[in-house]
C-alpha positions, 0 to 999 in steps of 0.5 A: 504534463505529457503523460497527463495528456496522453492518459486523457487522450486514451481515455476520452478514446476508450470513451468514444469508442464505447458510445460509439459501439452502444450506439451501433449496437441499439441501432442494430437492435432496432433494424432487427426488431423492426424486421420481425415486425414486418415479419408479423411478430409483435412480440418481438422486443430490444434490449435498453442498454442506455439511459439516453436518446437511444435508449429512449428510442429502444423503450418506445419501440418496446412499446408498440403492441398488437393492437395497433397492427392488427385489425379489431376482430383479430384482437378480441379473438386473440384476447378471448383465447388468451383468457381461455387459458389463464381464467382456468389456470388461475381457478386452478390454483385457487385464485379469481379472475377478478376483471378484465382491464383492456389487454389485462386481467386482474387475478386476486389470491387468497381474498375472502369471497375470491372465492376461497382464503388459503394460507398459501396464497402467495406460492399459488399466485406465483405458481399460477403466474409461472404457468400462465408465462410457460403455457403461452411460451409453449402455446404461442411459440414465441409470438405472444408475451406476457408481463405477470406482477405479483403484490401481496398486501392488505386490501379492502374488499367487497361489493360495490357499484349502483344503478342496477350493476354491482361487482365484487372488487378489491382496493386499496395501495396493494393492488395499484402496486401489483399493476405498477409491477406489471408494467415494470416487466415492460422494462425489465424484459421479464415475464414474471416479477413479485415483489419483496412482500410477495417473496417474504410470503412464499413458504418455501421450495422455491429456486432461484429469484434475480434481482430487479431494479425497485420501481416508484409507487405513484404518490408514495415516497418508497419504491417497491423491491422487484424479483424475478423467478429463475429461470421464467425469463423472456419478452413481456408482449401483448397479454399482460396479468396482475395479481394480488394477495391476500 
């Protein structure tokens, strides 16, 4: 009984002692973060390291973007120079500028009509994903971030609208997943993550991919398999991409 006793006791001890170092830990995480802020850096980003009230409190500071520190002049500045560089990049590899969606773009691969289908559609989505992180790595120097998703998949495309105003777009489950991957880079600290279809497609030559927690699909029962490329890897901030294939 005694020696029960003292086992409980050096566990519950070890116990306390680890809570009470992961609550230290987040709470200096955020006095920093909080400190980059106010330095004019809101990219800046804290690592989730619990489940609980604390690390609730660490997404919900991840959560706070540009926009809402900045006045609206200088954020319609920043996003039209950010798509002066991503919409040549995506054309680049031949991909489309699909639309602009607040703070995202929509870039889709290998769609017939967006503008040309390549058989390679996933490995140009995913190189022009890894080009778009480095060149706003390399451009920014780490005051702005971005979250690329990539999803491959069957979708429905054509033109659509009425009323005098009509555009060509692409529905269906695989481009709401390549947005649902978008935002899990907002959890995951990642700068690009493609999904299990996606990485089934590529042809090869590729290094390594880390696994990543599988993410929900609205309304759907299976969850989506998550990787990212090594070693793109960083703080996901204002300036968000989705991408989808074929």
């Amino acid at each position: 009984m005694l020696i029960a006793v003292v086992v409980s006791f050096t566990i519950s001890l070890d116990l306390v002692l680890l809570v009470s170092r992961s609550l230290l830990t987040t709470i200096d995480d955020l006095r920093r973060g909080t400190e980059r802020v106010a330095g004019g850096d809101y990219s800046v980003r804290v690592p989730v390291a619990a489940t609980d009230e604390t690390g609730a409190l660490a997404q919900s500071f991840n959560h706070i973007e540009f926009a809402e520190h900045a006045g609206p002049d200088q954020v319609v500045a920043l996003l039209n120079e950010l798509w002066g560089l991503f919409v040549p990049m995506l054309l680049g590899h031949g991909g489309h500028a699909n639309k602009f969606i607040g703070d995202g773009v929509f870039g889709v691969f290998g769609v017939f009509g967006a503008p040309d289908r390549h058989p390679d559609h996933a490995d140009r989505a995913v190189s022009a994903g890894l080009e778009i992180a480095a060149r706003v790595r390399e451009h920014y120097g780490g005051r702005v971030g971005v979250g690329i998703g990539v999803n491959s998949g069957r979708v429905v495309a054509g033109t659509v609208g009425g009323g005098g105003r009509v555009e060509f777009t692409v529905i269906r489950d695989t481009v709401n997943a390549a947005a649902r991957v978008e935002a899990a880079t907002r959890e995951t600290g990642d700068e690009v993550l493609i999904t299990d279809a996606t990485r089934e497609r590529l042809t090869g030559g590729w290094g390594e991919f880390a696994l990543r927690p599988s993410v929900p699909l609205k309304g759907k029962t299976e969850r989506v398999g998550l990787w990212a490329p090594q070693p793109v890897a960083g703080p996901a901030g204002v300036a968000r991409a989705a991408s989808v294939c074929e």
